[in-house]
C-alpha positions in Angstrom: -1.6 140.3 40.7 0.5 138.3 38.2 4.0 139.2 37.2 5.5 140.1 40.9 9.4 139.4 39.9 10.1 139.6 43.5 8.2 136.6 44.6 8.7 134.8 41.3 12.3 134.3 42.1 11.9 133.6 46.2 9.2 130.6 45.1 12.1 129.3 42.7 14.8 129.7 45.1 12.8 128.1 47.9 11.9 125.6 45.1 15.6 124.8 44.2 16.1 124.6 48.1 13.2 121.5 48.6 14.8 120.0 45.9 18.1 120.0 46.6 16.8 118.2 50.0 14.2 115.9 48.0 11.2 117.6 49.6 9.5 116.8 46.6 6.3 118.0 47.8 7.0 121.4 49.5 9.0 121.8 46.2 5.8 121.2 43.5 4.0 124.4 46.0 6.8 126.9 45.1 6.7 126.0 41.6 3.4 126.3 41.2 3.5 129.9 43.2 6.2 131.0 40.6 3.9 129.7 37.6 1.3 131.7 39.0 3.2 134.7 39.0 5.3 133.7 35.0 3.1 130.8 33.6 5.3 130.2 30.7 9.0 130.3 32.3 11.0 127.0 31.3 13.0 127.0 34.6 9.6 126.8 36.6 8.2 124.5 34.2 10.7 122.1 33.7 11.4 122.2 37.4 7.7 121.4 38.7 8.1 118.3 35.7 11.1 117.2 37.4 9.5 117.3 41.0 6.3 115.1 39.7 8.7 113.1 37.9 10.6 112.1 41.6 6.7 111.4 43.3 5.8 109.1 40.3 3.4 111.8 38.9 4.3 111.2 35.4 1.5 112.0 33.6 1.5 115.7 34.9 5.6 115.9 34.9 5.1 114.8 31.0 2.5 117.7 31.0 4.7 119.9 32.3 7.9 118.9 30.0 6.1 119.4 27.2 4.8 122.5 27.8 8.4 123.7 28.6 9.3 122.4 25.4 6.6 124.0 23.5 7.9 127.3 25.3 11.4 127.3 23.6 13.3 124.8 26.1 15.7 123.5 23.8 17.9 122.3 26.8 18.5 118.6 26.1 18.6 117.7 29.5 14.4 118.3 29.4 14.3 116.7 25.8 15.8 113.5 27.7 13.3 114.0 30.5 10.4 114.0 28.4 11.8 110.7 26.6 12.3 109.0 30.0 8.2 109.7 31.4 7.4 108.7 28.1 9.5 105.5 27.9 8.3 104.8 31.7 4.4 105.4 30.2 4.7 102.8 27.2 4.7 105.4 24.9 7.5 104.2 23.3 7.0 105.9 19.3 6.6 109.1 21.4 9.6 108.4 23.1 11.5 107.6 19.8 10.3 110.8 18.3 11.3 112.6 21.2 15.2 110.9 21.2 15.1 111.8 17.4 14.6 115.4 17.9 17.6 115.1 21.1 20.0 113.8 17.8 18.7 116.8 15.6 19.7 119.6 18.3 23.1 117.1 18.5 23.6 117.7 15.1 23.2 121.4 15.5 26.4 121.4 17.8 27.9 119.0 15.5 28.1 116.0 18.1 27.7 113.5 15.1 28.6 110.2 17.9 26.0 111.3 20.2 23.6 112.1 17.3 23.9 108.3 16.3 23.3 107.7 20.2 20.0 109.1 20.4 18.9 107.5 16.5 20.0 104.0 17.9 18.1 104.8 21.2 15.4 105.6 19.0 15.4 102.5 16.7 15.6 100.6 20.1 12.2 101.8 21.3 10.5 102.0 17.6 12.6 99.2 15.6 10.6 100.5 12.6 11.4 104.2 13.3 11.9 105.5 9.2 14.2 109.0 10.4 16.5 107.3 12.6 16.7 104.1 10.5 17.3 106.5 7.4 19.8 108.9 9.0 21.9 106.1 10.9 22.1 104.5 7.7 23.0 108.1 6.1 25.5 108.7 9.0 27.3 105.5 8.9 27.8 105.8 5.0 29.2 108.9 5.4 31.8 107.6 8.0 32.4 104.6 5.8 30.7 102.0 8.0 29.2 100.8 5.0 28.0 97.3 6.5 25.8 98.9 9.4 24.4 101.4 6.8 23.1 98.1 5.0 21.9 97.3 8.1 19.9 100.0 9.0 18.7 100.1 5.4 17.7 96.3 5.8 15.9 96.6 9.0 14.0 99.8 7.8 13.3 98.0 4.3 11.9 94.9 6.6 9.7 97.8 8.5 7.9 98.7 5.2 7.5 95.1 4.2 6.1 94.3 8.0 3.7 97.3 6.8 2.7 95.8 3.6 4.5 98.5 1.5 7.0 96.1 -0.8 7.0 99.3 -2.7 9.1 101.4 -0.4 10.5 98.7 1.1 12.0 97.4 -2.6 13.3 101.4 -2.8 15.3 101.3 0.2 17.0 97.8 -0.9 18.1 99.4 -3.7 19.6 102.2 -1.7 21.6 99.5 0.2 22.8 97.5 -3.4 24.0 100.7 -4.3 26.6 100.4 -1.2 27.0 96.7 -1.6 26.0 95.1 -5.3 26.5 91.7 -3.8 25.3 91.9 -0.4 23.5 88.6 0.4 20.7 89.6 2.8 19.4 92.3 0.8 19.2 90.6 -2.5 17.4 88.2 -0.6 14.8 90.2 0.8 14.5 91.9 -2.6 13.8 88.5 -3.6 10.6 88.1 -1.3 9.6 91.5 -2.0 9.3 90.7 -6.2 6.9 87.8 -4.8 4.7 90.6 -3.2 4.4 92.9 -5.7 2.5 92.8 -8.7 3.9 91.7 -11.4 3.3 94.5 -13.9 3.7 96.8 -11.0 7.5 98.2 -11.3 9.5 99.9 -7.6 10.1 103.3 -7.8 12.9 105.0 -8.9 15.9 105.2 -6.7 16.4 108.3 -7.5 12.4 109.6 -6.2 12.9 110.7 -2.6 10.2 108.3 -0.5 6.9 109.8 -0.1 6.3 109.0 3.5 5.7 112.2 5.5 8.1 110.8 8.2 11.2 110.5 5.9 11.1 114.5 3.4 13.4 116.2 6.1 16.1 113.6 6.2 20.0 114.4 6.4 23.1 113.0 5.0 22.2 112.8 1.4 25.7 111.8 0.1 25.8 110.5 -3.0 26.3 106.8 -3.3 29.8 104.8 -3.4 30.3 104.3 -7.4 30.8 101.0 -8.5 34.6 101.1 -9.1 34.6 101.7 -5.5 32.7 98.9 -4.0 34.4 94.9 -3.2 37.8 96.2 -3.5 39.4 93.3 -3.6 37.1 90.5 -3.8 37.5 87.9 -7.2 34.8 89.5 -9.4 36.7 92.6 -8.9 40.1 91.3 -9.1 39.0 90.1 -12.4 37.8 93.1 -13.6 40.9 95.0 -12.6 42.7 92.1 -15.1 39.9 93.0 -17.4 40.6 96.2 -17.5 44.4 96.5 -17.5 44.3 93.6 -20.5 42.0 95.6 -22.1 44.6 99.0 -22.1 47.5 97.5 -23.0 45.6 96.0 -26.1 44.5 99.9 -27.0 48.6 99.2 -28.4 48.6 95.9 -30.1 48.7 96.6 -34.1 45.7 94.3 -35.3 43.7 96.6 -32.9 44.7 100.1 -34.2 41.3 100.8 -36.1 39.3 100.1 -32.7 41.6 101.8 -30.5 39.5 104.8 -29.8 36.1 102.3 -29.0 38.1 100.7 -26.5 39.5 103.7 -24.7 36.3 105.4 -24.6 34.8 101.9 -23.4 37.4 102.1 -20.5 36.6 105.5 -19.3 32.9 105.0 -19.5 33.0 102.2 -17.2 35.5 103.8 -15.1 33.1 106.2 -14.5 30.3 104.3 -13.9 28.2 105.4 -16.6 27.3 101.8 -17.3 24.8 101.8 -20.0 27.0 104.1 -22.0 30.2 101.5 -21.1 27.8 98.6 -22.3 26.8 100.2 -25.5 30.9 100.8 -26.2 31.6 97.2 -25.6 29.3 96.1 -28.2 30.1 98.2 -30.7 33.6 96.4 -29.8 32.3 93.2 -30.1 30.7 94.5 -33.9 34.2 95.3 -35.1 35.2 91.7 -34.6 36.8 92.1 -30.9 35.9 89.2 -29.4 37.7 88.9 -26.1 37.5 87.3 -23.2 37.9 91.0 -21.2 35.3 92.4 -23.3 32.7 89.7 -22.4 33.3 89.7 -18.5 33.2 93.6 -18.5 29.8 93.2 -20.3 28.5 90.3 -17.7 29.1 93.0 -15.0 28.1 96.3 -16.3 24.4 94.0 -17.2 25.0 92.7 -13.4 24.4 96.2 -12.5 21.4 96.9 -14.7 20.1 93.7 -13.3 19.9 92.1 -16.7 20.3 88.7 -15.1 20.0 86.6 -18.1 22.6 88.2 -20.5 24.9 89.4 -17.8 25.1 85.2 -17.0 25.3 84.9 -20.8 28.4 86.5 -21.4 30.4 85.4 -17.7 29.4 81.8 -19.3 31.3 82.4 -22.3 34.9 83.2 -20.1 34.1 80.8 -17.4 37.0 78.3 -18.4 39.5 81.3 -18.9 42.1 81.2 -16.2 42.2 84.8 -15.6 38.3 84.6 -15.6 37.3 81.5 -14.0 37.0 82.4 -10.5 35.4 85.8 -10.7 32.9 84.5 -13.5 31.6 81.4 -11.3 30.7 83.8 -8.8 29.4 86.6 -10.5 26.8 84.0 -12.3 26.5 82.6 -8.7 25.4 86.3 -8.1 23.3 86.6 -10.7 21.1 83.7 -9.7 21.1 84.5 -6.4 20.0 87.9 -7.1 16.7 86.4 -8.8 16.4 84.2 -6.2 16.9 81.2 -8.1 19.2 79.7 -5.0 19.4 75.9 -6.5 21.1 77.2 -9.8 23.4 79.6 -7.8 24.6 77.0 -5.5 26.9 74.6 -7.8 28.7 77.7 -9.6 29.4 79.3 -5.7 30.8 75.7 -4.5 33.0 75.3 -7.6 34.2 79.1 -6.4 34.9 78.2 -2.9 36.9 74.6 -4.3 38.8 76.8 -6.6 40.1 79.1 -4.0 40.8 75.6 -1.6 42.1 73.7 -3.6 44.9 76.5 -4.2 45.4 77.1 -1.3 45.6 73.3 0.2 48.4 71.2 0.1 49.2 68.5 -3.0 48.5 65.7 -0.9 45.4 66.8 0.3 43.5 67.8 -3.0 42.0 64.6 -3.9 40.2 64.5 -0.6 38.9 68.2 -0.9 37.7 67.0 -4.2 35.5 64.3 -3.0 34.6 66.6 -0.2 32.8 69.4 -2.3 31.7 66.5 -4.3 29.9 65.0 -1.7 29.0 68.5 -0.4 27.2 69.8 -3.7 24.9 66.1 -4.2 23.9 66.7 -0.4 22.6 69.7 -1.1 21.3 68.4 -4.3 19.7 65.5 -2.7 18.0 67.3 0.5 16.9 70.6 -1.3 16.1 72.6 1.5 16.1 76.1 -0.1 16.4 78.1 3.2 19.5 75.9 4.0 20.8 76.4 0.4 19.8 80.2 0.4 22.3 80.7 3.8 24.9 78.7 2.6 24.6 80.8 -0.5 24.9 84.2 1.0 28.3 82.8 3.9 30.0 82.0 0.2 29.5 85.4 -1.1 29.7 87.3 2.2 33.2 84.7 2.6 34.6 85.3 -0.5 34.2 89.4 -0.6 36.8 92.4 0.2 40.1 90.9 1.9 38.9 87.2 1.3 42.5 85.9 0.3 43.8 86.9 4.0 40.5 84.9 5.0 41.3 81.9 2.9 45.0 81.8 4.1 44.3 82.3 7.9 40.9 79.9 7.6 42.7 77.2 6.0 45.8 77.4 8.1 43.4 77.2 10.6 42.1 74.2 9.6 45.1 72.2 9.3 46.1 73.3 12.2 43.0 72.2 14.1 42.2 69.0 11.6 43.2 65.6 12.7 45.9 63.3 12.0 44.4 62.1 8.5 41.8 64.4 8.3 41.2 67.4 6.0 38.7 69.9 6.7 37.7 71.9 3.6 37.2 75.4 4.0 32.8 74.8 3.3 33.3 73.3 7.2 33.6 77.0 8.5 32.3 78.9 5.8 28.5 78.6 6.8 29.0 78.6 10.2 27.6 81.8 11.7 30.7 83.8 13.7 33.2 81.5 11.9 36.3 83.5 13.2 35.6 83.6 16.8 35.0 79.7 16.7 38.3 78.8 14.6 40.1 81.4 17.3 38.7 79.2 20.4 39.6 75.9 18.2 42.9 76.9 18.3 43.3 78.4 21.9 42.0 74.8 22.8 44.6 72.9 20.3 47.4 75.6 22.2 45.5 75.0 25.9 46.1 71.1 24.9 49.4 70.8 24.0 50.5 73.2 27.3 48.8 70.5 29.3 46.1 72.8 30.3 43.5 70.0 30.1 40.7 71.6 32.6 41.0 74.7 30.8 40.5 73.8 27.5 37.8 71.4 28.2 35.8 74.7 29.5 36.8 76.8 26.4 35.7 73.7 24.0 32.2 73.6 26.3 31.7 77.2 25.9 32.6 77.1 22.2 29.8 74.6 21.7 27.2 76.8 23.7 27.9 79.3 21.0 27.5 76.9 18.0 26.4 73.6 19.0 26.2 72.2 15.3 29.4 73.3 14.5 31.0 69.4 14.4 34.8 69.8 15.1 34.1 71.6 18.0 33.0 68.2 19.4 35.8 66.3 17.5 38.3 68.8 19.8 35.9 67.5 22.6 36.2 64.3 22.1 40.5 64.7 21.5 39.8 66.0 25.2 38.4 62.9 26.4 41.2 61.1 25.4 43.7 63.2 27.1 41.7 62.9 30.3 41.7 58.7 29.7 37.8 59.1 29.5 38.2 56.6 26.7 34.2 55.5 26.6 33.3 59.2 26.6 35.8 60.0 23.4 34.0 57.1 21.8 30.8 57.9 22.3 31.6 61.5 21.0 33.4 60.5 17.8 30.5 58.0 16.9 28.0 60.7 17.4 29.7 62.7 15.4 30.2 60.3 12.3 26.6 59.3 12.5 25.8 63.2 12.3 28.4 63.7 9.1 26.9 60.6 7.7 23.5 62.7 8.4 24.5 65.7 6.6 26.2 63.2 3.5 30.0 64.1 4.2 30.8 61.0 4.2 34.4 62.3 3.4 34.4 64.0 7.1 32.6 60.8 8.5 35.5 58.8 7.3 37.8 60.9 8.9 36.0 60.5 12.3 36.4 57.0 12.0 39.9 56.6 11.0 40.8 59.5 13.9 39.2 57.2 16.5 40.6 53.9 15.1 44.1 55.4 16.0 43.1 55.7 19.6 41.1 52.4 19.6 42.7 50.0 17.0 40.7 47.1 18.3 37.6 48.5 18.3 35.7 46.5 15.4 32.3 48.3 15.3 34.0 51.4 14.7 36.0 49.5 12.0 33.2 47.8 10.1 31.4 50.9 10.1 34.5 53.0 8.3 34.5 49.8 6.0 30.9 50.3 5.0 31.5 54.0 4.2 34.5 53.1 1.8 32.4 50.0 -0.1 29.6 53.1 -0.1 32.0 56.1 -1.4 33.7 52.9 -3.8 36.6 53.3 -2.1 37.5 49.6 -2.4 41.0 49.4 -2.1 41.0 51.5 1.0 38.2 49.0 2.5 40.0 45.9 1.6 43.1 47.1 4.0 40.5 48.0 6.4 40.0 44.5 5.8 43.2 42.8 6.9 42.9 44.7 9.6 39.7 43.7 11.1 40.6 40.1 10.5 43.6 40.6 12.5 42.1 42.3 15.3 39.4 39.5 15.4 42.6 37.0 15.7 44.0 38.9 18.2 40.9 38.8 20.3 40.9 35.5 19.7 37.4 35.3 17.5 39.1 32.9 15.1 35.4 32.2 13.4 35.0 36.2 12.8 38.3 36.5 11.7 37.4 33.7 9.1 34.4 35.4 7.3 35.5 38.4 7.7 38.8 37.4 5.3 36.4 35.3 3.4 33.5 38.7 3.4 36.5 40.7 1.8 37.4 38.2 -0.7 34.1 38.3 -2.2 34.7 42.1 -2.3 38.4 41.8 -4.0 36.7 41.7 -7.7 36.0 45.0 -7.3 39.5 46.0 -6.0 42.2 47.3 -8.3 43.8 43.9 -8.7 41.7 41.6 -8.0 44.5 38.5 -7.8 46.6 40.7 -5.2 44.1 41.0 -3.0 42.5 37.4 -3.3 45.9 36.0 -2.6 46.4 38.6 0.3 43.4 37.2 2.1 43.9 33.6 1.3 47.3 33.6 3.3 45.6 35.1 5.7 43.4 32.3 6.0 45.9 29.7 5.3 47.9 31.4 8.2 44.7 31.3 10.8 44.2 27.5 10.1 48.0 26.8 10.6 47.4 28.2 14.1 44.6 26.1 15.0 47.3 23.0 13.5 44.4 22.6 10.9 46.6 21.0 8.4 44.5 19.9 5.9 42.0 23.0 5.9 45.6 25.1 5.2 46.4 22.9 2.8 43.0 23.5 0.7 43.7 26.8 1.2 47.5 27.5 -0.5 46.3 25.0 -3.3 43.6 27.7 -4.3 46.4 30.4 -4.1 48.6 28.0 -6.2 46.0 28.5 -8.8 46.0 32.2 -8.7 49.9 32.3 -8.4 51.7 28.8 -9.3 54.8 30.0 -8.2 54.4 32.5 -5.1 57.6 31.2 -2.2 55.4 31.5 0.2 52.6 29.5 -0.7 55.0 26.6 -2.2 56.8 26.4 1.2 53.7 26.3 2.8 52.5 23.4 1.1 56.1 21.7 1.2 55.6 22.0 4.6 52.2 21.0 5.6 52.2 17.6 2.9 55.2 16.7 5.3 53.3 17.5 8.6 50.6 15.0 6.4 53.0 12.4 5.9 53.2 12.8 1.9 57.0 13.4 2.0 57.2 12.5 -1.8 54.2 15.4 -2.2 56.1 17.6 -0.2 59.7 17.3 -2.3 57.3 17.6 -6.0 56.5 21.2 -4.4 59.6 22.5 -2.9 61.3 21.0 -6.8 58.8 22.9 -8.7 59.3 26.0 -7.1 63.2 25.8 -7.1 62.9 24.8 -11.1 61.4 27.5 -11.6 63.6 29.9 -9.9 66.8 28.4 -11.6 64.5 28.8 -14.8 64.2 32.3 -14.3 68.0 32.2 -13.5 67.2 33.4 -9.6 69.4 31.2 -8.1 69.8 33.5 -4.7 66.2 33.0 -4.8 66.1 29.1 -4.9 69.1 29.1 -2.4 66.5 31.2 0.0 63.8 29.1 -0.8 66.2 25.8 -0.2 67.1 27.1 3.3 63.8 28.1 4.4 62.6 25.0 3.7 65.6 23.3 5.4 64.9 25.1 8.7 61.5 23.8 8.2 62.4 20.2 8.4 65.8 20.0 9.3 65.7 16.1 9.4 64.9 15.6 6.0 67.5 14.0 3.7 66.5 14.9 0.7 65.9 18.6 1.4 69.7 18.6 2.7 70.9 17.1 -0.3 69.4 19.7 -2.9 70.5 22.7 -0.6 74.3 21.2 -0.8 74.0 21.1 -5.0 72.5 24.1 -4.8 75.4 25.7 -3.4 77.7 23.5 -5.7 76.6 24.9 -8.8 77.1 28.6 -7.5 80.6 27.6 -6.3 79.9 27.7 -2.9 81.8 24.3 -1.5 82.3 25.7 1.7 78.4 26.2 2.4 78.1 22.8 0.3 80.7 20.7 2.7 78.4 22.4 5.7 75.0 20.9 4.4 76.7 17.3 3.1 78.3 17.0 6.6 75.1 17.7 8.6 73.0 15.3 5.9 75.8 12.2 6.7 75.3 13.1 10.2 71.3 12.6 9.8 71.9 9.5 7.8 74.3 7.8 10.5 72.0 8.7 13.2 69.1 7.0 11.3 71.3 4.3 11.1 71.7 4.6 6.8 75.6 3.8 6.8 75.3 2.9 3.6 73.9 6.7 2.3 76.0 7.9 4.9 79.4 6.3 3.5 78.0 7.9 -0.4 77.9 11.5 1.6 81.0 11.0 3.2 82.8 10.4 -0.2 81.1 13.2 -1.6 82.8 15.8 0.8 85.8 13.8 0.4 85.7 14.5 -3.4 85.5 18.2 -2.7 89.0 18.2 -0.4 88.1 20.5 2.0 90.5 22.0 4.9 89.6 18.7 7.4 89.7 15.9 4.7 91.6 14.0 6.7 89.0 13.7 9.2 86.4 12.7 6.5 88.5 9.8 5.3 89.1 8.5 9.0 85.2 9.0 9.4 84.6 6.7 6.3 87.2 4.1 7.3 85.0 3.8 10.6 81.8 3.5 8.4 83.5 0.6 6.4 85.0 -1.0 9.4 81.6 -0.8 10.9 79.7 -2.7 8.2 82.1 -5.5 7.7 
């Protein structure tokens, strides 16, 4: 007979016994003796579960953990039981259900951490699980994790639209905007969702509880974070905080007396959310003849909220170039068109956002750059249209530039300069779309500090892990290819930096691609593919000053390798480029001596020649060029040619009244042919008419030693008297010298 107490409680204590010792089987007997004696006691029940559990009998321990449950067992030791058989059987929505109701009885003891422990265990096994989605989402807005509530409330909304019900799924988006206005993702998905739903079909009301069955008992209802609460800190809200604190102090101003009341009430109304009351105060303001800047952005972002797209982007239009405005209205409209989906409209007004904020925070010399960066960054964009590109550049702006975004800016762009190259600036766009942006600047820099401590090995690994993480993240193989270098694996740098231009080139940065180039021209001057390739990007970006230096240099390097035929055209390539230069005759004449000077070294006289008579014509009366030509119509034998040159260019100094100039010029030319008479005797008048007899008697006495070496007694005897004339110190010696002469030629 049933009921026997006595041998109920031997059968479990022998049970406990066989268990204790895993004898499994001998266990499952007494268990079942003490069922037959109390069929519904949990301890028996649960016990004979866990011994069919241990001999892979998990159908019957399920069974039998159910049926304890279904007795009263509220132990959560069985609860977790039940969810292991039933996770071990594929029954994984059973299981979730089971973990859910393991948070529930956690909640009970007000265990709120291992309550969300059991709902994420839950979502793991049943990703579309609508309680524990909705109460993790309910739990971490309560705590304040307001970005994993969003997403919770994104993966759940991406359940219902997996489901085909846009409908609920639109209703819990709006439950996330409510916690973040701006967030990217979920305006996004409500984006798609509009597509699926009809068009005259409207979401329900966010304030209608859903209707699924699985989601009436839910907990955490707290009320939703009020607007004046949400972004602290980012620009929109910045703004509005100027807005609003403008606004006050004008509640004082005389001419707005009569309207002081509208405004204050205005102010409070929006303070407190109530935003189609606020919006209906402002434009009774605006009626009266208030028409301020404040006014108009409050009104863009109170019809933000009500989703009135179009007239919320009217009125952040009409403050756009206000400086107090500027920054907070370019990305609310950016917002605005985001929010509709309307991502190739959104983009420029975000970009011009993010260059605001760079430029600011950049240094002088480095603005024009950033300039044609986001330039070149924007008509990329422009040019590829690739909306899912331009959608997740979208949403890293907005996400970038949200609460605590001026310690981002200042850290990300210190950051960058401290990464960037010699030459090279790196806007802050580089790292804004970069997924896990932080962590990659952090190992950029711990291989820039790894670097300079030597630690070449080491940062080589960090820069190769870094690159695992986010292979198309470029400067991570720019810090690669820095690496290289310091390891003298020369050809491997190159080969890295020329990947890497080709790939900015690619993605039309052309400003970055540039950058490449010039960093790898410091390490590898002579390297003239790299070089004509950095010339080709300036002609393209009409950079043409900056290519005509590039210029001169790959001439010289050309000269230097001796490839006297490539230095030629390329000097002559760049000459043809020179109209286009900022001064056209500076850089023709810079190239032409360059010429002139290459056929001088190959003692091509008359091909230099041809050459400083076409920069004659461009400048008549450069020294250089006129010395050249004295020089080479001597090495020609056209002496008198040669002295017409070196007299016109001296004319025209002494016209100018430059006379230390056409001493210079006199003296270069005189160390250029020293033997020349006649070059001798203007340097000697030269220094007569400034006075200078000292320097004169010098030149006079080495022109009457040429002349008696030559054999010229007669010009020699003329000199002689001419220094005589001038009395100098040794005189004495002079006149002895010309008594000789005379003696001589009798």
């Amino acid at each position: 007979m049933a009921g026997n107490q006595r041998v109920f409680e031997r059968a479990i204590k022998r049970a406990a016994g066989h268990s204790s010792k895993r004898e499994w089987d001998k266990a499952i007997e007494q268990y079942k003796q003490a069922l037959a004696e109390f069929p519904k006691d949990i301890q028996a029940l649960s016990g004979l579960g866990l011994a069919y559990f241990n001999t892979q009998k998990l159908e019957k321990a399920l069974a039998f953990f159910q049926q304890a449950r279904q007795e009263g067992g509220a132990d959560p030791a069985i609860l977790e039981r039940m969810a292991d058989v039933q996770e071990r059987l594929g029954r994984l929505v059973e299981a979730a259900d089971t973990y859910v109701a393991m948070a529930d009885h956690a909640l009970q003891d007000r265990k709120i951490d291992h309550a969300i422990h059991f709902w994420k265990r839950a979502t793991q096994l049943a990703s579309g699980h609508a309680i524990a989605r909705m109460n993790l989402a309910k739990a971490y807005t309560s705590q304040g994790r307001i970005e994993r509530a969003i997403k919770e409330y994104l993966a759940l909304a991406q359940a219902f639209q997996r489901e085909k019900r846009p409908d609920q799924a639109m209703n819990i988006c709006q439950q996330a905007l409510m916690l973040d206005p701006r967030n990217a993702q979920v305006l996004d998905l409500m984006g798609t969702l509009r597509e699926l739903l009809e068009p005259e079909k409207k979401p329900e009301s966010v304030s209608k509880p859903l209707s699924e069955k699985d989601l009436e008992n839910l907990s955490f209802e707290d009320e939703p974070l009020p607007a004046s609460q949400r972004e602290k800190g980012s620009p929109v809200e910045m703004a509005l905080q100027q807005a609003l604190g403008t606004l006050a102090e004008s509640v004082f101003e005389e001419d707005l007396v009569q309207v002081a009341t509208i405004v204050g009430q205005a102010l409070d109304l929006q303070r407190q959310n109530l935003v189609d009351e606020a919006a209906a105060a402002y434009e009774q303001l605006l009626k009266t003849g208030i028409d301020r800047p404040e006014v108009h952005f409050n009104l863009g972002l109170l019809y933000q909220e009500k989703q009135l797209w179009d007239e919320s982007i009217r009125r952040f239009s009409m403050v756009r170039e206000h400086p107090d405005y500027k920054l907070g209205a370019l990305l609310a409209v950016g917002e605005c068109y985001r929010a509709q989906g309307k991502f190739n409209q959104a983009l420029p007004h975000l970009i011009e956002a993010l260059k605001l904020i760079d430029l600011k925070a950049a240094q002088p010399e480095q603005k024009d750059e950033l300039i044609q960066s986001y330039e070149s960054l924007a008509n990329s964009y422009v040019r590829e249209n690739k909306p899912e590109q331009i959608r997740r550049f979208i949403d890293s702006i907005i996400r970038f530039l949200s609460k605590d975004w001026e310690t981002k800016v200042k850290e990300a762009r210190q950051r960058l300069d401290g990464i960037a190259g010699e030459g090279m600036v790196m806007s802050l766009a580089e790292i804004v779309g970069v997924p896990g942006s932080e962590a990659i600047l952090k190992s950029m820099t711990l291989i820039q500090k790894l670097t300079e401590q030597g630690k070449i090995a080491t940062a080589f690994e960090e820069a190769y892990n870094a690159i695992r993480v986010s292979p198309f993240y470029l400067p991570l193989h720019l810090r690669l290819g820095d690496i290289f270098l310091e390891q003298g694996h020369f050809d491997k740098a190159t080969a890295k930096f020329l990947t890497v231009a080709r790939l900015y080139q690619v993605r039309n940065d052309i400003q970055a691609s540039i950058g490449v180039y010039r960093r790898l021209l410091r390490s590898s001057p002579m390297n003239v593919t790299v070089r004509s390739r950095l010339i080709g990007l300036l002609v393209e970006q009409n950079n043409i000053d900056s290519a005509l230096n590039e210029y001169l240099s790959l001439g010289e390097t050309y000269f230097q390798l001796a490839q006297i035929n490539k230095a030629l055209e390329t000097y002559n390539e760049a000459i043809r480029l020179s109209p286009r230069g900022s001064d056209e005759r500076t850089w023709a004449v810079k190239f032409l001596r360059r010429i002139g000077d290459v056929h001088l070294q190959r003692v091509d006289w008359r091909q230099a020649l041809d050459i400083y008579q076409r920069i004659k014509k461009i400048d008549p009366f450069d020294e250089r060029t006129g010395l050249n030509m004295f020089d080479l119509y001597y090495k020609l034998g056209r002496p008198r040619k040669a002295i017409e040159e070196l007299d016109t260019l001296v004319g025209h100094f002494y016209k100018k009244q430059k006379f230390q100039k056409a001493i210079a010029t006199l003296q270069e030319a005189v160390q250029m042919q020293p033997e020349e008479e006649a070059v001798r005797f203007r340097l000697s008048q030269a220094y007569l008419s400034l006075g200078k007899k000292e320097e004169a008697v010098m030149e006079l006495d080495a022109l009457g030693e040429l002349q008696l070496q030559a054999g010229h007694n007669d010009r020699a005897a003329k000199t002689i008297r001419s220094i005589i004339k001038l009395n100098p110190p040794n005189v004495d010696s002079y006149r002895q010298l010309l008594s000789r002469i005379s003696l001589s030629h009798k």
